[in-house]
C-alpha positions as CSV (number, residue, x, y, z in Angstrom):
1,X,-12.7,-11.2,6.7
2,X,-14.6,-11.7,10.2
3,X,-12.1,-11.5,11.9
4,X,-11.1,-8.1,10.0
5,X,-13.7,-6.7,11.2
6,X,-14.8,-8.2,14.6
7,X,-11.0,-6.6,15.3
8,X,-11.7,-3.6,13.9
9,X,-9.3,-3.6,11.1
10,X,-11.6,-3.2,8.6
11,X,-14.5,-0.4,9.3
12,X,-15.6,0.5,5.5
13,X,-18.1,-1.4,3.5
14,X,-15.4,-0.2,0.3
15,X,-12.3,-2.0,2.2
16,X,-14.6,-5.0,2.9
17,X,-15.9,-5.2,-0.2
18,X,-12.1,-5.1,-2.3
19,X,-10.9,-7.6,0.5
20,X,-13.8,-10.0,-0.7
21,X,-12.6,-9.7,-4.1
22,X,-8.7,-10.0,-3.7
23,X,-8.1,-13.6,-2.9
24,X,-4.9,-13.3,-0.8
25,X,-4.0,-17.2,-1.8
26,X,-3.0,-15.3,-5.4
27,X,-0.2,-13.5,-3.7
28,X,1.4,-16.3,-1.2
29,X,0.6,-20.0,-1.7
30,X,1.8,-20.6,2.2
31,X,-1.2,-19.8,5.1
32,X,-2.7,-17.6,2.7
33,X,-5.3,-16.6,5.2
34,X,-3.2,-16.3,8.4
35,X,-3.0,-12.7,9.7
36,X,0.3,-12.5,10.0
37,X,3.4,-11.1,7.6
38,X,4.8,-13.8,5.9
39,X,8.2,-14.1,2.9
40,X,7.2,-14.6,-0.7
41,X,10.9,-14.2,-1.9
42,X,14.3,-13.2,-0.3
43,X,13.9,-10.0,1.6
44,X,10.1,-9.8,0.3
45,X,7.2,-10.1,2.4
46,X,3.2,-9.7,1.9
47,X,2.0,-7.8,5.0
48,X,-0.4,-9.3,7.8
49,X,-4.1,-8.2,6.0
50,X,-5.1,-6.7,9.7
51,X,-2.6,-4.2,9.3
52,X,-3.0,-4.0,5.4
53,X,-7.0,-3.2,6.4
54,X,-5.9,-0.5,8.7
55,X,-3.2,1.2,6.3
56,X,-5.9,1.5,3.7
57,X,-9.1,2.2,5.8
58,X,-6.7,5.3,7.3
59,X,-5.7,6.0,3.5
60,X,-9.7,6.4,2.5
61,X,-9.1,5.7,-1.3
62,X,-12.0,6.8,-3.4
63,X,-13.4,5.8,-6.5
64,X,-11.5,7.2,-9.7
65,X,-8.3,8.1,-7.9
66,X,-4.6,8.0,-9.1
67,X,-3.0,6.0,-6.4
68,X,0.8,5.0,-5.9
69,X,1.8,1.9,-4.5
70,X,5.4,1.6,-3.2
71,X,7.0,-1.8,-2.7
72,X,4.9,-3.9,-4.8
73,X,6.2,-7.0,-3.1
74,X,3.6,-9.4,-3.7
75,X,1.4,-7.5,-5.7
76,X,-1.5,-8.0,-2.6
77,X,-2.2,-3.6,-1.8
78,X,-1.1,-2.7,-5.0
79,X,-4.6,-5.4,-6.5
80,X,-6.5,-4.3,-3.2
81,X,-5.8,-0.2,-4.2
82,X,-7.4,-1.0,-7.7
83,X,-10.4,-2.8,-6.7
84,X,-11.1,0.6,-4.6
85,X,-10.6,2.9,-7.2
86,X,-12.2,0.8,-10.1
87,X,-12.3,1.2,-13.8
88,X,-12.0,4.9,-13.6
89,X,-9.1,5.5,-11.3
90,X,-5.4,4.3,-12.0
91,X,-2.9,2.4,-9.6
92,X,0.9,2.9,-10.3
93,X,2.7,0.4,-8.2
94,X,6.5,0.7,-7.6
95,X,9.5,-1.4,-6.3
96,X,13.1,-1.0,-6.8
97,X,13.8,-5.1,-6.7
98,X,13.4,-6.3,-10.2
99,X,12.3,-10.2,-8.6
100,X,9.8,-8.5,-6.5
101,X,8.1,-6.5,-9.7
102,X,8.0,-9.2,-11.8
103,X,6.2,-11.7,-9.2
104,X,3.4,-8.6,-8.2
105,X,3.0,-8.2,-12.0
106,X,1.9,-12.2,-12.2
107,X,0.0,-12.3,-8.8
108,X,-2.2,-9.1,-9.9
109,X,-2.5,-10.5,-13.2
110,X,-4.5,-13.5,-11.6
111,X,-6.5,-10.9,-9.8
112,X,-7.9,-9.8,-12.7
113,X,-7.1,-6.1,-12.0
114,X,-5.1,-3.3,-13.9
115,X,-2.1,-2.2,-12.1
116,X,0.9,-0.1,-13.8
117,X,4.2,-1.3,-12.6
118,X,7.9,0.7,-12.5
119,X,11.0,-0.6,-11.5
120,X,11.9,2.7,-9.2
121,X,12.6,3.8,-5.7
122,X,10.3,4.9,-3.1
123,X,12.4,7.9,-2.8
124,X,12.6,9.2,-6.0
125,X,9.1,8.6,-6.7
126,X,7.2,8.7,-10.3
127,X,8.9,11.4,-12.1
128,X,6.0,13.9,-13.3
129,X,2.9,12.2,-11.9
130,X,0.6,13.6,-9.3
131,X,-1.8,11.1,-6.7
132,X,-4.8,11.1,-5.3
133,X,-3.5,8.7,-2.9
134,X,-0.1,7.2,-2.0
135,X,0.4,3.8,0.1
136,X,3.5,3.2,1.0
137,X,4.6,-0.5,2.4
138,X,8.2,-0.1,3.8
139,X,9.9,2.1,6.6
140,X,11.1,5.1,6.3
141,X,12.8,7.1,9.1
142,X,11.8,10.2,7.7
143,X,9.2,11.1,5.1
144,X,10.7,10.8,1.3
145,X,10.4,14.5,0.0
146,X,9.7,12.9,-3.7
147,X,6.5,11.5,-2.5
148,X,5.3,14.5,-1.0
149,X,5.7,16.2,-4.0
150,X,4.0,13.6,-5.9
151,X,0.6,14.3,-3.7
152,X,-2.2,16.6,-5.5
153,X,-3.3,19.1,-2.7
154,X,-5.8,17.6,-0.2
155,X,-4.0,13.9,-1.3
156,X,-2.9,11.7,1.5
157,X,-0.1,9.1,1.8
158,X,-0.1,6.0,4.9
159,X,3.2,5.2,5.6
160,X,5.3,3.1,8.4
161,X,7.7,5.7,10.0
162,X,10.4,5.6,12.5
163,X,13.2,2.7,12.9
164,X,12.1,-0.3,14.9
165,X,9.3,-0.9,15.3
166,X,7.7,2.4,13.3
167,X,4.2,3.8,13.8
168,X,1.6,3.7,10.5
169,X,1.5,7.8,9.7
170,X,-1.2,9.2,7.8
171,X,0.3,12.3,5.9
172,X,-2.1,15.1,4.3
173,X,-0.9,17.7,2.2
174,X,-3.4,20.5,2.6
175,X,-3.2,24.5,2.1
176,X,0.0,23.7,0.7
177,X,1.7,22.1,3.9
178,X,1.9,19.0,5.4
179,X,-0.1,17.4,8.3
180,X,1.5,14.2,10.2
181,X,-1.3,12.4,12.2
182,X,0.1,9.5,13.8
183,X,-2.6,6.0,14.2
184,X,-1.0,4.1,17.1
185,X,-0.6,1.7,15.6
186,X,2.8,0.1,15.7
187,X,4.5,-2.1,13.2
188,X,7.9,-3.7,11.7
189,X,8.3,-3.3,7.9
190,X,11.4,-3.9,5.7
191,X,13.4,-0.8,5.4
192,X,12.5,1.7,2.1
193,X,15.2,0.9,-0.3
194,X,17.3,4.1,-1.3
């Protein structure tokens, strides 16, 4: 967590303060604490917490939100997303590999937090629900339509975009259109499963 923030990755007290609580070594048994990227089962990884830190320090989740998590993976953002929105808020968390589900559903369940889990593609989304917040953890080259929809207006979604490597893009629907801010940040991320 020093390190986190000496580099700057983490800047909130909030982020901090769910990091402190989610023991990473729930979610990969292997150099839990490195901060790098590292393969929890064929073609799943759990991302480096510096760039984790910055995806949801960018993403600014609040207390009580809805938030959607897509690509469970390990289960790591979808447990960090519900220590930041506590008891009152809700955390949907989504992946279409049926492997990857079942092993987040474990790992979060070791956590100690609430997290509802969907076997379901990032680009189609959570049929008739709408987010405070969505957190996206695989590339897309373009921004899924389904997700945008999905965001209440003034919600926000953090999402790597582009091919290889792809930029961490905070997206904010407001006045009932869509702002595109990009962070600088660049990143490699598995590709969001059609």
């Amino acid at each position: 967590i020093a390190f986190l923030k000496s580099s700057g990755a983490i800047r909130s007290l909030r982020v901090e303060t769910a990091f402190l609580a989610v023991d990473r070594s729930f979610f990969v048994s292997s150099s839990p604490y490195a901060d790098k990227a590292l393969q929890v089962l064929q073609g799943v990884t759990i991302s480096q917490p510096s760039v984790v830190a910055e995806m949801l320090e960018l993403l600014d989740v609040r207390h009580g939100q809805r938030v959607l998590d897509v690509g469970s993976g390990s289960g790591y953002t979808a447990a960090l997303s519900a220590k930041l929105v506590g008891s009152r808020g809700r955390v949907h968390s989504i992946d279409v590999n049926a492997n990857a589900l079942a092993l987040a559903k474990e790992n979060v369940a070791k956590a100690g937090v609430n997290v509802f889990f969907k076997h379901a593609s990032g680009w189609s989304g959570v049929s008739r629900k709408k987010f405070d917040r969505i957190l996206v953890s695989a590339a897309a080259e373009s921004i899924p339509k389904k997700l945008v929809d999905s965001l209440v207006e003034g919600g926000k979604m953090v999402l790597p975009l582009g091919t290889h490597p792809q930029e961490i893009v905070l997206l904010e629907k407001k006045n009932g259109g869509v702002q595109v801010s990009g962070s600088g940040i660049g990143v490699v991320f598995l590709r969001l499963v059609k």
